[in-house]
C-alpha positions in Angstrom: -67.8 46.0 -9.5 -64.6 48.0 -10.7 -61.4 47.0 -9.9 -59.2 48.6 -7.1 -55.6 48.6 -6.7 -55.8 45.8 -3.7 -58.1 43.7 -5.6 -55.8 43.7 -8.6 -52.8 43.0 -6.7 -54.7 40.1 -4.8 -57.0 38.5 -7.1 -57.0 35.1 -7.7 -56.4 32.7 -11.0 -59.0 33.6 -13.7 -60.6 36.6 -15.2 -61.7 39.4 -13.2 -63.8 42.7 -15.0 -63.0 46.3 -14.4 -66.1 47.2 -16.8 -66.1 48.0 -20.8 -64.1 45.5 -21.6 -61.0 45.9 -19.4 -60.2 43.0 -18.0 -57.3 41.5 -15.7 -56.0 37.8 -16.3 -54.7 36.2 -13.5 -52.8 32.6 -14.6 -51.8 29.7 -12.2 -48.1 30.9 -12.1 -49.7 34.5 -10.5 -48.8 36.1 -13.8 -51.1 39.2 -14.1 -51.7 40.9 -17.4 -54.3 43.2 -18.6 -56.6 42.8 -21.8 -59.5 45.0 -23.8 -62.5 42.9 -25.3 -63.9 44.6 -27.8 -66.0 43.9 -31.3 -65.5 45.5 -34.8 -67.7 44.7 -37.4 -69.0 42.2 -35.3 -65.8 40.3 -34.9 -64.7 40.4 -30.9 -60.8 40.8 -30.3 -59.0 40.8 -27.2 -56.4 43.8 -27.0 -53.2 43.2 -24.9 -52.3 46.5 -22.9 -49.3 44.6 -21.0 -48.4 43.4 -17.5 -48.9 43.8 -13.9 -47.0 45.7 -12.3 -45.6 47.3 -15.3 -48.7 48.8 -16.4 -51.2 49.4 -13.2 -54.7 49.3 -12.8 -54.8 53.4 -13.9 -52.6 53.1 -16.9 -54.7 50.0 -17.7 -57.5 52.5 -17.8 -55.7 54.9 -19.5 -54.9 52.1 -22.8 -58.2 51.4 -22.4 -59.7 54.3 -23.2 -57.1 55.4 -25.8 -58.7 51.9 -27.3 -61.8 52.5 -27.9 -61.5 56.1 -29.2 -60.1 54.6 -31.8 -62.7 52.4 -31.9 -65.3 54.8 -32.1 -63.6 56.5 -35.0 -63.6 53.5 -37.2 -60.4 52.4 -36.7 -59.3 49.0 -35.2 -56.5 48.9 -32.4 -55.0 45.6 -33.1 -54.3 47.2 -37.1 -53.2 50.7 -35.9 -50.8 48.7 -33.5 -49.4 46.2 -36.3 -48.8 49.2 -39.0 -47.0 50.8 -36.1 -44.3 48.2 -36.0 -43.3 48.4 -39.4 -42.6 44.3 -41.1 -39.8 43.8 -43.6 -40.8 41.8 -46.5 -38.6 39.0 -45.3 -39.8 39.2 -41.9 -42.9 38.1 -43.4 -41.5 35.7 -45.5 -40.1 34.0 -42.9 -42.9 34.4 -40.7 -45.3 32.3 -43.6 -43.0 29.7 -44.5 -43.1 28.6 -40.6 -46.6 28.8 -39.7 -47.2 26.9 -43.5 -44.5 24.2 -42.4 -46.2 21.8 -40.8 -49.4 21.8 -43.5 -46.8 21.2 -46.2 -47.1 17.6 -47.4 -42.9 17.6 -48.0 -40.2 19.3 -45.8 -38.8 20.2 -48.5 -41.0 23.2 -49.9 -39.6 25.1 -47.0 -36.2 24.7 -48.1 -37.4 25.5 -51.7 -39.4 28.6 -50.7 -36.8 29.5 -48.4 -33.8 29.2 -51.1 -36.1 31.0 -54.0 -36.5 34.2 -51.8 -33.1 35.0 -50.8 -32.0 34.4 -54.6 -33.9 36.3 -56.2 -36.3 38.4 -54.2 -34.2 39.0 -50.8 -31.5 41.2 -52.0 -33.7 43.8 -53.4 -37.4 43.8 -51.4 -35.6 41.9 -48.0 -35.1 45.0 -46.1 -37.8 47.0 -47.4 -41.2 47.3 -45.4 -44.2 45.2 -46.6 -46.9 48.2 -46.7 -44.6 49.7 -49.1 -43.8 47.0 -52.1 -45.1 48.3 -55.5 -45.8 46.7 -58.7 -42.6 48.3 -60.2 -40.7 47.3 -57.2 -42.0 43.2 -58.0 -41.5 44.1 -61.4 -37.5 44.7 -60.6 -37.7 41.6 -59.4 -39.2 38.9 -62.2 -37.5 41.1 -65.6 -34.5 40.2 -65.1 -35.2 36.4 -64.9 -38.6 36.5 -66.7 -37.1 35.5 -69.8 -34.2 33.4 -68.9 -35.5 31.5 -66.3 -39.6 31.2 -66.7 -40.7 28.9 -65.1 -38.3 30.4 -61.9 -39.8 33.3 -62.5 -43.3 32.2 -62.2 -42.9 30.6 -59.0 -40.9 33.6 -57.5 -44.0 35.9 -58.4 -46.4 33.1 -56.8 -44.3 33.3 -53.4 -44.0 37.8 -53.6 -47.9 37.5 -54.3 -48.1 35.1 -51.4 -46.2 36.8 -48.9 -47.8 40.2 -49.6 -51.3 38.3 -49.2 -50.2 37.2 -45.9 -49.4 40.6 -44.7 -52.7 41.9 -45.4 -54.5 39.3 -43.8 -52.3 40.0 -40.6 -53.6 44.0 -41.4 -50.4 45.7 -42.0 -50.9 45.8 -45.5 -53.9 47.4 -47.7 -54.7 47.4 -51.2 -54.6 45.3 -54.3 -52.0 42.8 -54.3 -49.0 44.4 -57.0 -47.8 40.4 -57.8 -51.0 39.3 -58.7 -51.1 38.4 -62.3 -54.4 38.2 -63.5 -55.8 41.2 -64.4 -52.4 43.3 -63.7 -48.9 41.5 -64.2 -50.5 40.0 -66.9 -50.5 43.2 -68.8 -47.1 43.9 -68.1 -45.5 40.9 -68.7 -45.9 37.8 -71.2 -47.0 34.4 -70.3 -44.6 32.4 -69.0 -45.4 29.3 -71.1 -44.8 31.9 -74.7 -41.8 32.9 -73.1 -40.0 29.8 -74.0 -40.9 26.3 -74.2 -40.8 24.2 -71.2 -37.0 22.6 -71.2 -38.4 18.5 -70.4 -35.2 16.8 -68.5 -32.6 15.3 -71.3 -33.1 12.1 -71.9 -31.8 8.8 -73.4 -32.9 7.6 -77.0 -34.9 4.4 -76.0 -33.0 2.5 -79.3 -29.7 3.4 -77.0 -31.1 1.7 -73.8 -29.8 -2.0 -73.9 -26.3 -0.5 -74.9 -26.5 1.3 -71.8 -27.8 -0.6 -69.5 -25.0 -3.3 -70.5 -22.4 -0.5 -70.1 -24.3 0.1 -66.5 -23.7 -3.2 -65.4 -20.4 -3.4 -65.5 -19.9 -0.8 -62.8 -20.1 -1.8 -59.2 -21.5 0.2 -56.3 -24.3 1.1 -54.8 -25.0 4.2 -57.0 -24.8 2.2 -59.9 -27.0 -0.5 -58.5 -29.7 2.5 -57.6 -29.3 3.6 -61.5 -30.4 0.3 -62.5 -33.2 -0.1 -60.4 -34.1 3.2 -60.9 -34.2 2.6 -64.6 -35.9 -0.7 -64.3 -38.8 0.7 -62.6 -39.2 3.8 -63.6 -39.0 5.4 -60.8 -38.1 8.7 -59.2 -34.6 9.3 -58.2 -35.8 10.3 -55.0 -38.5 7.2 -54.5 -35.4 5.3 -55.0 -33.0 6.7 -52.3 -35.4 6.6 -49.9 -36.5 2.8 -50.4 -36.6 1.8 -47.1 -36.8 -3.0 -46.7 -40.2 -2.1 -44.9 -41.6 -1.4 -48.6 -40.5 -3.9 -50.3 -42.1 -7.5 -50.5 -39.8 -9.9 -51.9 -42.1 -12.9 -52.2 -44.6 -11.3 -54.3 -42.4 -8.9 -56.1 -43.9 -5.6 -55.3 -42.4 -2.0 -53.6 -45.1 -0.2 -51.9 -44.1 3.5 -52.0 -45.9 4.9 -48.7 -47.7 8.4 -49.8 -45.6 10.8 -47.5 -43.0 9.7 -50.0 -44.7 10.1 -53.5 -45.0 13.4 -55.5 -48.6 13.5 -56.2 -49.9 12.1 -52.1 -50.5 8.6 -52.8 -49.9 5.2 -52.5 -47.5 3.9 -55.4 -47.4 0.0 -56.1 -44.6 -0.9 -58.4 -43.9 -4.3 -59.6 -40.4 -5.4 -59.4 -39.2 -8.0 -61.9 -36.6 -10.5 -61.4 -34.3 -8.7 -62.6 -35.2 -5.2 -60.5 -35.2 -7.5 -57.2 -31.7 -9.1 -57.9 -30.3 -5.5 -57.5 -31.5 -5.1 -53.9 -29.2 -7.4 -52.6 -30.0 -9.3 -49.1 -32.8 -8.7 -47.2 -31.6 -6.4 -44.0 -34.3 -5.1 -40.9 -37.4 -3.2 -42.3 -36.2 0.1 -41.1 -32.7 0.0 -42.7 -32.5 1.9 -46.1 -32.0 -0.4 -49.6 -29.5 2.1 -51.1 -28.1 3.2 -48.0 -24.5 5.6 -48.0 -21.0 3.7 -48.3 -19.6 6.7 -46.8 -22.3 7.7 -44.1 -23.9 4.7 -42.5 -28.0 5.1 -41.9 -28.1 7.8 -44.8 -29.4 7.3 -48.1 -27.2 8.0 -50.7 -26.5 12.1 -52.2 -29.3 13.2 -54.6 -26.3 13.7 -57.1 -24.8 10.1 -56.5 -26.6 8.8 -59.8 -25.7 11.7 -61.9 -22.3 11.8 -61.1 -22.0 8.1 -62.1 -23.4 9.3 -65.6 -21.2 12.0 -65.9 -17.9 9.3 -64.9 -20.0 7.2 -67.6 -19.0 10.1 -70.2 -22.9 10.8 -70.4 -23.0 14.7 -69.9 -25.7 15.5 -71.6 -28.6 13.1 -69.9 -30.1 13.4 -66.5 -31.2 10.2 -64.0 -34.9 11.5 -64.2 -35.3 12.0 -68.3 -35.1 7.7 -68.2 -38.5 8.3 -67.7 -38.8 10.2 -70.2 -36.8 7.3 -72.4 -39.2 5.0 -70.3 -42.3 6.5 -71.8 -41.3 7.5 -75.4 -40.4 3.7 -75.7 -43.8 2.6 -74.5 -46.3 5.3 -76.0 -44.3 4.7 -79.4 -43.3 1.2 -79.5 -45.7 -0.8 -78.0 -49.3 -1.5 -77.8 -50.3 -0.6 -73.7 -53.1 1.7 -73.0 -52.1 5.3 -72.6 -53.7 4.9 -69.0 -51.5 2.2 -68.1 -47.9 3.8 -68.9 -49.3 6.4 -67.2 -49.7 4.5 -64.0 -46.6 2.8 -64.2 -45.3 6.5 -64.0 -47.2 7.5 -61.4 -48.9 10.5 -63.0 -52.5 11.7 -62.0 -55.2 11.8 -64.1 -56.0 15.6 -65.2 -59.0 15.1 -66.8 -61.5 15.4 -63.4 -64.6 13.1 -65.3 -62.0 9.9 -66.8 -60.2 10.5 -62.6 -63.5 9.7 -61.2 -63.7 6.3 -63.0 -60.0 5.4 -62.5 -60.4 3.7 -59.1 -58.1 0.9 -60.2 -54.0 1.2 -60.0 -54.0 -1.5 -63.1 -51.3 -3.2 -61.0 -51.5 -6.5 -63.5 -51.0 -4.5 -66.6 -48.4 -3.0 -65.5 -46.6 -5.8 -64.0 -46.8 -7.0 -68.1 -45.7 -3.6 -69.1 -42.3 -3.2 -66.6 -41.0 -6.8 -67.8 -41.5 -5.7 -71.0 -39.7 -2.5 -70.4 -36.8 -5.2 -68.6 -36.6 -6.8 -71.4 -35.6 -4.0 -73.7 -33.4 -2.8 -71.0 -31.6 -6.0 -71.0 -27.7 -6.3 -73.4 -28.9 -9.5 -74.6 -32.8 -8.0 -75.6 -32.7 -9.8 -79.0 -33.5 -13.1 -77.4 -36.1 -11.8 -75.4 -37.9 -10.9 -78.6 -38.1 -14.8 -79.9 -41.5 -15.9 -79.6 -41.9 -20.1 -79.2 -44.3 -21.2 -81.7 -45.6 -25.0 -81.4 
């Protein structure tokens, strides 16, 4: 049975048919609006025509069969409707980076994603509209960082190519992709990698660490205290600061890094020597933070704390995360521990997919050997560390 202008204005909570497709949704609140069920390519889709009153039964009608000519012609409403409401690039942007949000394993890559765009990509393809990004408009872009900044670069072309995917998917863009590099960019522009070789983060000569570490000690603070135990265990700046007491079991010596908190997803075991657990301090309630702010209580301390204590230091030209670096050249060339366990004691996943598949332990024992030897060369008085009692 069609609809009539009474029935509309008096029908209950629910769906009611006016035939084809054209339907009237009637919610709890009394809320009336009107909708068009239809298939394309044997996908259905429900087509919003608007509200009652605003739109009555007979304008209803009207949409409705506006719909389905285009229907009929090949066309599909719901895409003729987005390309008529043209999207800025960052409009879309923005739009991804929020619905992608909550799937992201770290709050930050919204920030990062966020910050990279309006950089470099913004003030040039911001206000223009998504249908119409070229390649020589992406190409504007990436030149003028593709050789300075490379690995910048590379990520910025990711996020265009990313973006532009998006908009297709909603059906307000058609074509090939311009940003996509295999097969197209990569005939316009050279690889990243043979741009320039991958600048690793300065680091610390491992001969130099005793002598720094003695130098270390004699500051006071709870930035230098983070530096040491940073040092110590090898650890990520960032694992550091956020070292909450819940992680840390004193008795046994081990901080349990929870995987929300770890770069690669996972559950990170370090053992802490003597040494690493003197610089905690007193234990304090699980949820308080180890390295916690002097100036702002309940806050960890800045993520530039650490280096600006090596830069007072007069160490310019070192950064807090190349001690792993020192941390690793040390072990792989002065000491005799499997590749696989420095490895482990850094964290790092296993690339090769076969030896991953037979790695199921976290060789916590080793590496509990391996980080008092590594305290022991950290230590100003390592010479007596290296005496060996003989009987």
């Amino acid at each position: 049975m069609k609809l009539s202008a009474r029935k509309v204005e008096t029908a209950k909570t629910g769906r009611h048919g006016d035939g084809r497709g054209l339907y009237l949704y009637v919610k709890p609140t009394g809320a009336r609006s009107w909708v068009l069920r239809y298939q394309v390519q044997g996908k259905r889709h429900d087509l919003g025509l608007g509200a009652y009153p605003d739109v009555t039964l007979a304008m209803a009608r009207e949409k409705a069969t506006e719909a389905r000519r285009l229907i009929l012609g090949g066309d599909d409403p719901i895409v003729k409707r987005r390309q008529a409401q043209p999207k800025t690039f960052k409009d879309a942007a923005l739009e991804l980076i929020e619905n992608k949000r909550s799937g992201w394993k770290n709050a930050k890559h919204a920030a990062q994603w966020t910050s990279t765009l309006e950089a470099y990509v913004f003030p040039s393809l911001g206000a223009m509209q998504v249908t119409k990004i070229a390649t020589a408009d992406v190409i504007g872009v990436l030149k003028p960082i593709w050789s300075q900044k490379p690995e910048t670069a590379n990520r910025v072309r990711q996020r265009i190519e990313a973006v532009l995917d998006y908009a297709s998917a909603l059906g307000i863009r058609e074509g090939d992709n311009p940003a996509r590099w295999r097969g197209h960019l990569d005939n316009l522009l050279p690889k990243p990698k043979k741009v320039r070789a991958v600048k690793h983060h300065p680091a610390l000569p491992h001969a130099d660490i005793a002598d720094f570490m003695d130098m270390l000690s004699k500051r006071s603070g709870v930035s230098a205290h983070a530096l040491r135990f940073t040092i110590l265990t090898a650890a990520r700046s960032g694992e550091t600061r956020g070292m909450r007491w819940a992680e840390v079991d004193l008795e046994n010596g081990v901080w349990t890094i929870p995987a929300e908190r770890m770069k690669a997803g996972k559950e990170h075991r370090v053992p802490l020597s003597s040494e690493a657990i003197n610089l905690l301090g007193p234990r304090r309630d699980n949820h308080q933070l180890v390295f916690e702010s002097e100036s702002k209580k309940g806050k960890p301390i800045s993520d530039m704390a650490m280096t600006a204590l090596l830069r007072r230091m007069g160490y310019n030209d070192i950064t807090v995360h190349g001690f792993r670096s020192t941390f690793r050249d040390w072990a792989g060339e002065t000491t005799s521990f499997p590749r696989e366990v420095i490895e482990a004691a850094l964290a790092h996943g296993i690339k090769d997919k076969a030896e991953a598949a037979y790695a199921r332990s976290d060789l916590f024992d080793k590496r509990r050997d391996l980080m008092q030897a590594w305290t022991n060369k950290a230590s100003p008085n390592e010479t007596t560390t290296n005496i060996v009692a003989l009987r």
